[in-house]
C-alpha positions in Angstrom: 104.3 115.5 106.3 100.9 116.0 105.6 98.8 119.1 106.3 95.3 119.5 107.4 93.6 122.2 105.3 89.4 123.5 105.5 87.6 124.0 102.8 83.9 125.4 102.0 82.5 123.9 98.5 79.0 123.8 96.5 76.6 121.7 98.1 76.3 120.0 94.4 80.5 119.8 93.8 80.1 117.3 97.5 77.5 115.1 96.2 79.0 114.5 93.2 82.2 113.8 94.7 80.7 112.0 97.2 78.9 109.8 94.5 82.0 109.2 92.4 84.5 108.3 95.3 83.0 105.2 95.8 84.8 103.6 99.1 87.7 105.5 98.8 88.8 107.7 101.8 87.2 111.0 101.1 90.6 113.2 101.8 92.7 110.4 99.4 90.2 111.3 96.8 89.9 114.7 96.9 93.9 114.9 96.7 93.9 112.6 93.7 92.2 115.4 91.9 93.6 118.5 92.8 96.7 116.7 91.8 95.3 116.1 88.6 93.9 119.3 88.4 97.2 120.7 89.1 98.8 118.5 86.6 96.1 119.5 83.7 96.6 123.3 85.0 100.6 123.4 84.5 100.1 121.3 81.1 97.8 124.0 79.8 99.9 126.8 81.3 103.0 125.6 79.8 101.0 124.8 76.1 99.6 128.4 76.8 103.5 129.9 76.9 104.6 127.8 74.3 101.9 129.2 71.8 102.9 132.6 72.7 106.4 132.1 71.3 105.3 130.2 67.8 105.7 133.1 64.9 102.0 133.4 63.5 100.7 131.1 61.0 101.6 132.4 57.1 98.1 133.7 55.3 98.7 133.0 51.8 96.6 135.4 49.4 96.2 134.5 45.6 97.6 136.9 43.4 95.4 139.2 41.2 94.9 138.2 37.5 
């Protein structure tokens, strides 16, 4: 089931999605990138918690002579 949602956006966000949809239907297209929005959010996310957890890199400092 799909649901119908509203949305308000930048006058210059529409035309370039208006320009770069092509003859796509404009709701298809629109869901095709907040799903790879979505995808590119959870991958950065998830690359964000897995940093966190990573010890910190060794500094190596040369000995005094």
């Amino acid at each position: 089931m799909k649901h119908n949602i509203s949305i308000t956006m930048d006058s210059r966000l529409f035309r370039e999605i208006e320009n770069t949809r092509g003859r796509e239907k404009r709701s298809t297209f629109i869901e095709h990138l907040i799903i790879i929005g979505l995808k590119a959010y959870r991958n950065k996310k998830e690359e964000t918690a897995a940093s966190a957890h990573k010890p910190p890199a060794a500094i190596i400092v040369p000995a005094e002579q």
